[in-house]
N, C-alpha and C positions, 0 to 999 in steps of 0.2 A: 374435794377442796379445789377451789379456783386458786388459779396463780397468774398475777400479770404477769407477761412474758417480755410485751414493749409499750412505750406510749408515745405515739408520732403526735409532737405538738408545734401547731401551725399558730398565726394569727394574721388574721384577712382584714384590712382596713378599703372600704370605698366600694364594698359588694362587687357589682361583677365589670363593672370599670375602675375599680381596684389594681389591690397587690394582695399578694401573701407570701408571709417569711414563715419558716420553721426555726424553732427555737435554737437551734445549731446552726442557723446561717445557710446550711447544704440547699435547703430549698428557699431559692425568694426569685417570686415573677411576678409578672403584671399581668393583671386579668383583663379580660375582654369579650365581649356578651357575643353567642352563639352570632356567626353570617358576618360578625364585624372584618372589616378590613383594617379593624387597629390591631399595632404589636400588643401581643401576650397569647394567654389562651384561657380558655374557660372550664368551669367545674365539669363539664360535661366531659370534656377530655381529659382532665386528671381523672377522674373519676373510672374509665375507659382505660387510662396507663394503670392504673393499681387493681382492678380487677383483673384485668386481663394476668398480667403478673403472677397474682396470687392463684389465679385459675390454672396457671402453666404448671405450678407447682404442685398444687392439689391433682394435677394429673400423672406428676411425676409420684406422687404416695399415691394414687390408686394401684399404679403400673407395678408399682412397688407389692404390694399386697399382692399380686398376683405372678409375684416374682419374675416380672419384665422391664427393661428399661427401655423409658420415652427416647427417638433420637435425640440427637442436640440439635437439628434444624428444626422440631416442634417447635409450632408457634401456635399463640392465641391471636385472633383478630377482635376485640371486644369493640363495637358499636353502642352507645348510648343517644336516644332519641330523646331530646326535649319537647314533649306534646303538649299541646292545649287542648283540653276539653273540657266539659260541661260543667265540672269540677273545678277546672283552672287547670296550671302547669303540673305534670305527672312525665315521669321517667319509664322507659320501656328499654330494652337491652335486648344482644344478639351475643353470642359469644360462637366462634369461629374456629373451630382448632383444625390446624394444618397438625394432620398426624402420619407426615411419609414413613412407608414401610409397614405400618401396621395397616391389616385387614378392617373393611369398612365397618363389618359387625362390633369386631375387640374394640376397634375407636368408638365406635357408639358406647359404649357399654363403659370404657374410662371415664368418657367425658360424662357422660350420667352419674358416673360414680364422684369426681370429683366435685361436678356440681352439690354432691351430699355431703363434702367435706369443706370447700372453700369458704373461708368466712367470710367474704362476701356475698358469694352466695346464699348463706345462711343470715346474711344480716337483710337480703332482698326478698326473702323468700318471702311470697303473698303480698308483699307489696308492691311491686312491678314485674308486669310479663316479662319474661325472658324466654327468649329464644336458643335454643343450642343446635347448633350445626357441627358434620365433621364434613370438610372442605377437602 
């Protein structure tokens, strides 16, 4: 049985020279198309803040599973690329994890493993290359 757990709800008026508020007020900014020099920022970067996020954490329950803990200076570096090709506009990702103190192998092998758990992850999967690195 599924259970909603949360529902993050946003709404975006004026696309990507827009804004977008959350229904709670917590988030509202102004958007602004990838290279521009106007104030805001763009989907690509949100987008890049909440995987990455969600990535660190699904690393901390693989670490967990294996009865280890992540330090607290892990970090995710998540990269999203807005490509053009043949098809049109298509998303491509890196995901970057800085994992001091752990062995390069064990770091590979969390990071593989959380990529099997992060719902992002799983919402990208076969629809955009991603890349994973341990840094």
């Amino acid at each position: 049985m599924s259970k909603v757990v949360y529902t993050g709800n946003t709404n975006a008026t004026g696309g990507r020279e827009g804004a977008s508020r959350s229904s709670d007020g917590r988030v509202d900014i102004k958007l602004s198309s990838p290279g521009s020099s106007d104030m805001g920022t763009n989907p690509e970067r949100l987008f890049a803040a909440g995987w990455s996020a969600c990535f660190r954490g699904a690393i901390a329950r693989a670490a967990a599973e294996r009865q280890l803990r992540v330090p607290a200076d892990a970090a995710i570096n998540a990269e999203i690329d807005l490509v053009l090709n043949d098809d049109g506009y298509v998303l491509q990702a890196r995901l970057n994890a800085k994992l001091p103190g752990i062995e390069t192998a064990l770091a590979k092998s969390l990071v593989e493993r959380a990529h099997q758990l992060c719902p992002y992850s799983k919402a990208t999967r076969g629809n955009i290359a991603v890349e994973l690195n341990v840094v």
